[in-house]
LOFI-315094 format. One record per atom (N, C-alpha, C, O, CB): residue number from 0; atom name; y, z, x. Coordinates in nm, 2 decimals. Glycine has a CB too. Layout:
// LOFI-315094
 tivo sedo     c2     c3     c1
  NUM   CA      Y      Z      X
...
END
This chain:
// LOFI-315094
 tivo sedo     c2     c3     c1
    0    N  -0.91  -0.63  -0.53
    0   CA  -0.77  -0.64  -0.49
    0    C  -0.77  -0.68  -0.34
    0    O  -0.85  -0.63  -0.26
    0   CB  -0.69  -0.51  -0.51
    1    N  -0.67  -0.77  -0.30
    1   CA  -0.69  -0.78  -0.16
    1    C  -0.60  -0.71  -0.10
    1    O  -0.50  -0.66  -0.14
    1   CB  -0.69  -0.92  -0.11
    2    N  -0.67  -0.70   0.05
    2   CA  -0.60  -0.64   0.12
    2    C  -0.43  -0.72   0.18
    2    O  -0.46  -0.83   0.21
    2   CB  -0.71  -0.61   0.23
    3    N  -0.31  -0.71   0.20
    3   CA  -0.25  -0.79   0.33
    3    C  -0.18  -0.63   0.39
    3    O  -0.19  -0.51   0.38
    3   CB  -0.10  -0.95   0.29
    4    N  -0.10  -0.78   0.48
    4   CA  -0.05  -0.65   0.62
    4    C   0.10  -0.71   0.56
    4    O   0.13  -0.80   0.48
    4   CB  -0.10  -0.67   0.87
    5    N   0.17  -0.61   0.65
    5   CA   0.27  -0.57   0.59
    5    C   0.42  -0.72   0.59
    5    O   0.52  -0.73   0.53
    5   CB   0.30  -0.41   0.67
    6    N   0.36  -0.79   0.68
    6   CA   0.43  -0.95   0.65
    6    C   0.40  -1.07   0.51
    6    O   0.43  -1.18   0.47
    6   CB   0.38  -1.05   0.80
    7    N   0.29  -0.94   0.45
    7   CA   0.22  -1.03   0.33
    7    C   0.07  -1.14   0.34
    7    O  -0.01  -1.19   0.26
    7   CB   0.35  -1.14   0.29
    8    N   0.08  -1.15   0.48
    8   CA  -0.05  -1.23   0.49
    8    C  -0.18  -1.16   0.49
    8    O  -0.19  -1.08   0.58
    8   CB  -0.05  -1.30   0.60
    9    N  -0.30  -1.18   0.41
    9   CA  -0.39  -1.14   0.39
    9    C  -0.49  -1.12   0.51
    9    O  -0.52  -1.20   0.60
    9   CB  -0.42  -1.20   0.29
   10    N  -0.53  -1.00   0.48
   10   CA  -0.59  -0.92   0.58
   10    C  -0.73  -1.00   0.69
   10    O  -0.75  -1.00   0.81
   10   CB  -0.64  -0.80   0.48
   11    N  -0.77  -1.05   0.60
   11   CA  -0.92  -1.13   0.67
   11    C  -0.90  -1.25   0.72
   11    O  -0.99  -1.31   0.76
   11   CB  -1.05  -1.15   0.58
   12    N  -0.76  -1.32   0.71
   12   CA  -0.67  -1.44   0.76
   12    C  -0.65  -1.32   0.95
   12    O  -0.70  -1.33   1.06
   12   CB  -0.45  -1.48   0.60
   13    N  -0.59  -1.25   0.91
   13   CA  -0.56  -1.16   1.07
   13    C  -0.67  -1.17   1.15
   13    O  -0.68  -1.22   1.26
   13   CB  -0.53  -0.99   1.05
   14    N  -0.80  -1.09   1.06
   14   CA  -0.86  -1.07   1.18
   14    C  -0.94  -1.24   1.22
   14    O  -1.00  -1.23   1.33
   14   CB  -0.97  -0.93   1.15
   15    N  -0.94  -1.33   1.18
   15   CA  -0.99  -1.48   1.15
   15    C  -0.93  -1.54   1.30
   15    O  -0.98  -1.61   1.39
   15   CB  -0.91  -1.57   0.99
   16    N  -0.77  -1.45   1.27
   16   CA  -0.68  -1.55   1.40
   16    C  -0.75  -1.45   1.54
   16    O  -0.80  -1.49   1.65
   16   CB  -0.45  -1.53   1.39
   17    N  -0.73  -1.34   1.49
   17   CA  -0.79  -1.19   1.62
   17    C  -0.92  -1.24   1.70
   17    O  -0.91  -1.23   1.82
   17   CB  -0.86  -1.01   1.52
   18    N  -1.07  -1.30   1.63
   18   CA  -1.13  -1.35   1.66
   18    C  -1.11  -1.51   1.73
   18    O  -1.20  -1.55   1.81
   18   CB  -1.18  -1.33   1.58
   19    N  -1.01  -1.58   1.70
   19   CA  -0.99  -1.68   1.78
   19    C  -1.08  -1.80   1.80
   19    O  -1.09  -1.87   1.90
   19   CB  -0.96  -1.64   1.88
   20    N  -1.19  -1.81   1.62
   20   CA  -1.22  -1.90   1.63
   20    C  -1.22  -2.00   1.50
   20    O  -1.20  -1.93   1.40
   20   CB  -1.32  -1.88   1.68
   21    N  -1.22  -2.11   1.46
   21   CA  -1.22  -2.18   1.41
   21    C  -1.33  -2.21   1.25
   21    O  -1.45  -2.18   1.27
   21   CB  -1.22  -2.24   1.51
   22    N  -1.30  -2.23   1.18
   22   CA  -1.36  -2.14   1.01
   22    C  -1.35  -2.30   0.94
   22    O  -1.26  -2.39   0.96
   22   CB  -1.22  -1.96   0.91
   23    N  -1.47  -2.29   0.83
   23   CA  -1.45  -2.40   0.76
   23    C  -1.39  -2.26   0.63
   23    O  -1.43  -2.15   0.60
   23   CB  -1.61  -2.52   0.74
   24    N  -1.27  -2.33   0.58
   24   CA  -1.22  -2.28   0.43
   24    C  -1.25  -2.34   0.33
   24    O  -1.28  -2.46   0.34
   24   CB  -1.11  -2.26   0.41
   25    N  -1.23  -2.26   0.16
   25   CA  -1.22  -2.31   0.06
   25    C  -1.11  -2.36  -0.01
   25    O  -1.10  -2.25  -0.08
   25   CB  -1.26  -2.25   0.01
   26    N  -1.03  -2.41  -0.05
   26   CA  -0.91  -2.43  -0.15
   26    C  -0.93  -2.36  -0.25
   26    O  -1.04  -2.39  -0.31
   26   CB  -0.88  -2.57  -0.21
   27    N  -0.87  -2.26  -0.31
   27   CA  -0.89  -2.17  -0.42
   27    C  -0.78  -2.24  -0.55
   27    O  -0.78  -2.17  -0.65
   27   CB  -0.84  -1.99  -0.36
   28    N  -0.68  -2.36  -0.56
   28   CA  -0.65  -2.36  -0.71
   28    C  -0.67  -2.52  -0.68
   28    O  -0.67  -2.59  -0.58
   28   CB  -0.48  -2.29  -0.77
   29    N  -0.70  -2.53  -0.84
   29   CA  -0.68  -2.68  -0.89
   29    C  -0.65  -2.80  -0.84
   29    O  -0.72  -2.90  -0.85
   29   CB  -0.61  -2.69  -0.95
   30    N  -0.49  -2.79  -0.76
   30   CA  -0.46  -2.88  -0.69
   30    C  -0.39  -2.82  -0.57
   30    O  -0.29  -2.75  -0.58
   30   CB  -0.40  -2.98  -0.75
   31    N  -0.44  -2.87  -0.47
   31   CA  -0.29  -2.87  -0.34
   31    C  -0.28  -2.97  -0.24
   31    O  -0.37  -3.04  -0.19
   31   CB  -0.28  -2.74  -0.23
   32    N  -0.15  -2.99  -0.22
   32   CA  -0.09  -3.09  -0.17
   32    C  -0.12  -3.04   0.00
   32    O  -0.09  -2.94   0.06
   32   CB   0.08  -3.10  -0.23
   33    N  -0.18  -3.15   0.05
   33   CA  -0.20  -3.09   0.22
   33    C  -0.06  -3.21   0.28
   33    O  -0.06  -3.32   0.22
   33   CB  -0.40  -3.13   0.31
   34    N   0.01  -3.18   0.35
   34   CA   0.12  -3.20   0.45
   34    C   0.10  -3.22   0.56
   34    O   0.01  -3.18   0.63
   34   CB   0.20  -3.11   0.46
   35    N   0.23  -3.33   0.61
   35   CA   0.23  -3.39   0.71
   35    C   0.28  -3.26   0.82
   35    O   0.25  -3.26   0.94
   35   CB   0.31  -3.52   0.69
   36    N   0.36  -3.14   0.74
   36   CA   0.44  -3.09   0.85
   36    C   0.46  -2.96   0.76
   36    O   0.49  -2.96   0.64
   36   CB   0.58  -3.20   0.90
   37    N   0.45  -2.85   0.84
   37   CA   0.43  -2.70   0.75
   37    C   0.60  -2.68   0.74
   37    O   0.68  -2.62   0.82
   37   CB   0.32  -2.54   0.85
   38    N   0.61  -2.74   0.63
   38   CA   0.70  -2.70   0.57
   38    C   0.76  -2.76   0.39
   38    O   0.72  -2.87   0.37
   38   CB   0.79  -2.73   0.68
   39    N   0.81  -2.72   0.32
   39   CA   0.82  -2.78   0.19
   39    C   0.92  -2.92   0.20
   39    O   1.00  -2.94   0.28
   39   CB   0.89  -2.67   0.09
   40    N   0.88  -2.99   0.10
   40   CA   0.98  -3.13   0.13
   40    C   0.92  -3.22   0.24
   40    O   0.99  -3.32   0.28
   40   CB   1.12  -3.08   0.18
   41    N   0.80  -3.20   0.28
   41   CA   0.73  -3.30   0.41
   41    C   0.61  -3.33   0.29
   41    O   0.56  -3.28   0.19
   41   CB   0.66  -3.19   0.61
   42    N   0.58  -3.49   0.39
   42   CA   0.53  -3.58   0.33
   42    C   0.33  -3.54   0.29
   42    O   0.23  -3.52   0.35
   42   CB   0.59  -3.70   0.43
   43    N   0.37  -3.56   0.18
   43   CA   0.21  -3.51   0.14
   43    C   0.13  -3.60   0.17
   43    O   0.17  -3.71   0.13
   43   CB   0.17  -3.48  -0.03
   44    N  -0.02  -3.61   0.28
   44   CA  -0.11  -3.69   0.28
   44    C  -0.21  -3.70   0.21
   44    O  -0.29  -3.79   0.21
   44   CB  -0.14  -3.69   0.36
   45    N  -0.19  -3.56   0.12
   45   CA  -0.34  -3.53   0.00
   45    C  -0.35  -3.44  -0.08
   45    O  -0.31  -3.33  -0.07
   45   CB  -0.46  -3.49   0.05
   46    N  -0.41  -3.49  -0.20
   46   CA  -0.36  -3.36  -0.27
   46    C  -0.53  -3.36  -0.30
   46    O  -0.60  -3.46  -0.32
   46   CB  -0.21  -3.37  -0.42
   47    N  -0.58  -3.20  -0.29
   47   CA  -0.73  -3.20  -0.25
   47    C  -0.75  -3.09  -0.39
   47    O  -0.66  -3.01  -0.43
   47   CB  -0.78  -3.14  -0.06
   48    N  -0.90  -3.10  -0.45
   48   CA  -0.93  -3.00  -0.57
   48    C  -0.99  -2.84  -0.52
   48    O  -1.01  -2.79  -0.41
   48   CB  -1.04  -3.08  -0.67
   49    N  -0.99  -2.81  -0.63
   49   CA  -1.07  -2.68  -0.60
   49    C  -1.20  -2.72  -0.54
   49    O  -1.25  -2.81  -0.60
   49   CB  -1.09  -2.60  -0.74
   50    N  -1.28  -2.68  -0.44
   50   CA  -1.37  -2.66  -0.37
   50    C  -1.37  -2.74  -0.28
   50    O  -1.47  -2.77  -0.21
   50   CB  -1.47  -2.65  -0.41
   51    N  -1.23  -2.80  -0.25
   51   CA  -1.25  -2.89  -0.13
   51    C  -1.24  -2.77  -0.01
   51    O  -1.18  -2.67  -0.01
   51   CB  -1.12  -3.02  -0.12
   52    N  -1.35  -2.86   0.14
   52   CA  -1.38  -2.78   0.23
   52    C  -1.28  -2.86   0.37
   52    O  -1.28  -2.97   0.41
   52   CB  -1.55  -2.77   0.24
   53    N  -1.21  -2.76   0.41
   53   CA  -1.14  -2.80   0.50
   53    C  -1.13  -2.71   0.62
   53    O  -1.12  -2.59   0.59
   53   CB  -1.02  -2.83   0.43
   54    N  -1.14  -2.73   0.77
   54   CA  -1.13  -2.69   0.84
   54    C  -1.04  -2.57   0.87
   54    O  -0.99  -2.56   0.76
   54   CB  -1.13  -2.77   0.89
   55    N  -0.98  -2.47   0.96
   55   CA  -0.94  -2.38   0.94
   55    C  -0.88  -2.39   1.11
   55    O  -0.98  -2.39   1.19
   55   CB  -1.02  -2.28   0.86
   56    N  -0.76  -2.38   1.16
   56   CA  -0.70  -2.39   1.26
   56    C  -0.62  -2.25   1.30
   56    O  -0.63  -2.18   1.40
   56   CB  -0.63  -2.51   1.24
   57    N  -0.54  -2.25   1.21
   57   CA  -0.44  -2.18   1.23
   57    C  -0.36  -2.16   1.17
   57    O  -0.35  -2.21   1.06
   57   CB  -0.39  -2.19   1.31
   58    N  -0.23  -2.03   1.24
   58   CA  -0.09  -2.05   1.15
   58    C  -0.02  -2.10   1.21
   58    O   0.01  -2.07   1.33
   58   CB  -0.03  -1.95   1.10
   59    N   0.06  -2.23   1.14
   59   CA   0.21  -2.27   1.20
   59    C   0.31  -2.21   1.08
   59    O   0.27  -2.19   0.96
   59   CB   0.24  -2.48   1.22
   60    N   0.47  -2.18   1.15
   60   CA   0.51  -2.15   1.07
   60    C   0.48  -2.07   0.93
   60    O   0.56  -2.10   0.84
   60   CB   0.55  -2.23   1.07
   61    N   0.40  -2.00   0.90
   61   CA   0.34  -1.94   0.81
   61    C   0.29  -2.03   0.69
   61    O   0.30  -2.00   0.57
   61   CB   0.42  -1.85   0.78
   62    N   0.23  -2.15   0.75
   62   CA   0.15  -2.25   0.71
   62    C   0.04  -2.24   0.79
   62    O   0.04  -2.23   0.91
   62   CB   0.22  -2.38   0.72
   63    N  -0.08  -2.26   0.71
   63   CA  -0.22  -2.27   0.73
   63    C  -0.24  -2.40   0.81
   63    O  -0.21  -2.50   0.74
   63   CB  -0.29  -2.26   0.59
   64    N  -0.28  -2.44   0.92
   64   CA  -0.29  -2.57   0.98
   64    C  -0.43  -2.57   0.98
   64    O  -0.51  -2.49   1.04
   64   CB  -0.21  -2.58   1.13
   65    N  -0.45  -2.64   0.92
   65   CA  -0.61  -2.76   0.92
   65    C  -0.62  -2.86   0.94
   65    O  -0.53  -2.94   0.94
   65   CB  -0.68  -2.80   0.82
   66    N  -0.74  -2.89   0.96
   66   CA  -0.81  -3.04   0.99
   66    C  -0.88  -3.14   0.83
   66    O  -0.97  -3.08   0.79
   66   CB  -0.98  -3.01   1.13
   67    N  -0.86  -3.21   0.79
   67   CA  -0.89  -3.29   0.69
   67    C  -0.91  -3.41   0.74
   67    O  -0.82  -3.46   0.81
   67   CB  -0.81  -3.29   0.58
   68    N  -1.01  -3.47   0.73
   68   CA  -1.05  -3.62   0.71
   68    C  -1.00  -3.65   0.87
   68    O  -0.92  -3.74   0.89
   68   CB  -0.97  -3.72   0.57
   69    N  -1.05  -3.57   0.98
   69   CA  -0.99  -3.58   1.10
   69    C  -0.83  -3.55   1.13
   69    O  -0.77  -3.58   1.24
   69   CB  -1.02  -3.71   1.13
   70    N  -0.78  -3.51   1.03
   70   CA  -0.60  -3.52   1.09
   70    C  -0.59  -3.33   1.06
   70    O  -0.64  -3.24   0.99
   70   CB  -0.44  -3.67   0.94
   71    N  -0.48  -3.35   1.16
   71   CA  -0.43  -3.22   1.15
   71    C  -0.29  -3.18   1.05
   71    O  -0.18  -3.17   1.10
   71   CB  -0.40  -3.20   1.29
   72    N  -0.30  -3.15   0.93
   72   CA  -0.24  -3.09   0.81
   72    C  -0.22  -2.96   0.77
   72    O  -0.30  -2.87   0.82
   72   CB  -0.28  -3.14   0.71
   73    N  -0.14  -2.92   0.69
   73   CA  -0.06  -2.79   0.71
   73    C  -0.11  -2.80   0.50
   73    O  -0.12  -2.89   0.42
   73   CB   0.18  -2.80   0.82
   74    N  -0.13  -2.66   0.50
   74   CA  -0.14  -2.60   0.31
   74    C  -0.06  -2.46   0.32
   74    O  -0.04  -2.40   0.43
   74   CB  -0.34  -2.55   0.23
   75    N  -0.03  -2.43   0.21
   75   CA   0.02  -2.29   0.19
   75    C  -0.09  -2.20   0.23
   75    O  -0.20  -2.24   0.19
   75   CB   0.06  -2.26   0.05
   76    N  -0.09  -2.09   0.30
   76   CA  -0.19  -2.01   0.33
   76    C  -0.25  -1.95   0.23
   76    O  -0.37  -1.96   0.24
   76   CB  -0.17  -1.92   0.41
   77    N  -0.19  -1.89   0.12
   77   CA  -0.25  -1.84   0.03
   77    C  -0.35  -1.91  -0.07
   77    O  -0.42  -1.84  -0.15
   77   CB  -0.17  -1.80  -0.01
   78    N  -0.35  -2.02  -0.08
   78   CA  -0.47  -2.13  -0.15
   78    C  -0.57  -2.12  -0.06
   78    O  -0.67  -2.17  -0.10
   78   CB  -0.44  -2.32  -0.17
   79    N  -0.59  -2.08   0.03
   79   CA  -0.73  -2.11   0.08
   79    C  -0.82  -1.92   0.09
   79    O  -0.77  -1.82   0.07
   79   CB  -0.70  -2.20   0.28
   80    N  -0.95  -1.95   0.13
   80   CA  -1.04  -1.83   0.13
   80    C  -1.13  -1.87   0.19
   80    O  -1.23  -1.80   0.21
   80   CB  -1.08  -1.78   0.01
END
C-alpha cells in the first residue's frame, strides 16, 4: 500500500522534491499521453508505453514536469514511479 500525504500525493514523490534533485522515472500504465502544458485539454506531444524512461523535474500545477526526448513535458503524477 502506498503511502501519500494528506494533498494525495505520494509520499516518496515529497521526499524526491525535499532532496531537490533530479530522478530518472518509470511510466507505470500502458499508455500516457505526455503534454505540452500541465493541464487537461493541452496538446499531447507523446503518448509513451509502459517502461518508458523519462526524466523527473518536478511539480507544476500538480503535474509531474519531465524531460523527454530533450523537451520539457508535463504527465499525470500518478503514472510514474
Amino acid at each position: 500500500m502506498e503511502i501519500k500525504t494528506s494533498n494525495g500525493y505520494p509520499l516518496w514523490l515529497i521526499k524526491l522534491l525535499s532532496e531537490n534533485k533530479v530522478y530518472k522515472t518509470v511510466v507505470n500504465c500502458y499508455h500516457l499521453n505526455l503534454r505540452t502544458s500541465p493541464m487537461y485539454g493541452s496538446n499531447i506531444y507523446k503518448v509513451v508505453k509502459l517502461g518508458t524512461k523519462v526524466e523527473y523535474l518536478g511539480i507544476a500545477n500538480g503535474w509531474a514536469r519531465i524531460k523527454y526526448e530533450n523537451k520539457t513535458l508535463y504527465c499525470g503524477i500518478n503514472y510514474l514511479k
